[in-house]
Residue, then its C-alpha position, 0 to 999 in steps of 0.5 A: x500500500x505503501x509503494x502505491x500511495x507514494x506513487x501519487x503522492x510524491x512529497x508525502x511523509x512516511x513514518x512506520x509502526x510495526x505491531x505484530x500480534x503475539x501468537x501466544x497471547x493473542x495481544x498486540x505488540x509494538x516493534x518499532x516505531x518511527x514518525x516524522x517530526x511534528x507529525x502533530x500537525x498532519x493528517x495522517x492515513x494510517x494503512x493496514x491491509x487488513x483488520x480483524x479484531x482491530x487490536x493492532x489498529x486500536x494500538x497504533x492510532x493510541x501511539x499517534x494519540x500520544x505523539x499529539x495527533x488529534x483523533x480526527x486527523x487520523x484516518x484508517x486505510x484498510x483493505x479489508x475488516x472484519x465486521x468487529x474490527x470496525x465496531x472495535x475501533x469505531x467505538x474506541x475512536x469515534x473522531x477516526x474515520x475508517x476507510x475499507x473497501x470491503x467488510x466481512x463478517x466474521x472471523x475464525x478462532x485464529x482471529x483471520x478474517x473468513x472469507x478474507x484476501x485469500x480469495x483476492x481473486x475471485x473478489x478483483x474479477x467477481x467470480x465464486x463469491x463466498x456464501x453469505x453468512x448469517x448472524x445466527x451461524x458459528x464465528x467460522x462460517 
């Protein structure tokens, strides 16, 4: 996501925070973390490819919040999110807006978004579209 938003945008600042879900603990960690200086004067599109619980986003908007970021500066990017994910970090950060493509409903025990990116394909060219889910079914439909 990054390549292609530097693609049209020439001039834009980038700064990175790297969070990666602990397998053990299924709990958000930060990696690293590098932004650009007085980042509290921008707007800043915060890009995940894809969100599940929205853990890891809820973690990197609170790290923009504490550089000073106002909420409503923040916008988050995502390919893809989960239903909860969204609920997640709507609720958390009403003043973040949230930009998605699509939203899937559920997610499995391992916390993967299903159906997920790993249909890419049949999404890009709508082909095979996954089966609908209802509320009524199990977290893993």
């Amino acid at each position: 996501m990054e390549q292609a938003l530097t693609a049209v945008c020439k001039d834009i600042r980038l700064g990175k925070i790297l969070i990666q879900t602990n397998h053990d603990t299924g709990e958000p960690e930060l990696h690293y973390l590098r932004l650009p200086k007085e980042i509290s004067e921008d707007y800043v599109i915060l890009m995940d490819s894809t969100v599940s619980t929205g853990a890891a986003a809820m973690m990197a908007v609170r790290v923009l919040l504490d550089h000073d970021v106002p909420e409503e500066r923040i916008f988050l990017l995502s390919l893809l999110m989960a239903e909860m994910g969204v609920h997640s970090v709507a609720y958390a950060f009403p003043r973040v807006r949230i930009i998605t493509t699509a939203v899937d409903k559920r997610i499995n025990e391992e916390f993967h978004i299903i159906p997920g990116i790993g249909n890419f394909g049949d999404r890009y060219f709508g082909t095979d579209a996954p089966p609908a889910c209802t509320d009524s079914e199990a977290m893993d439909c």
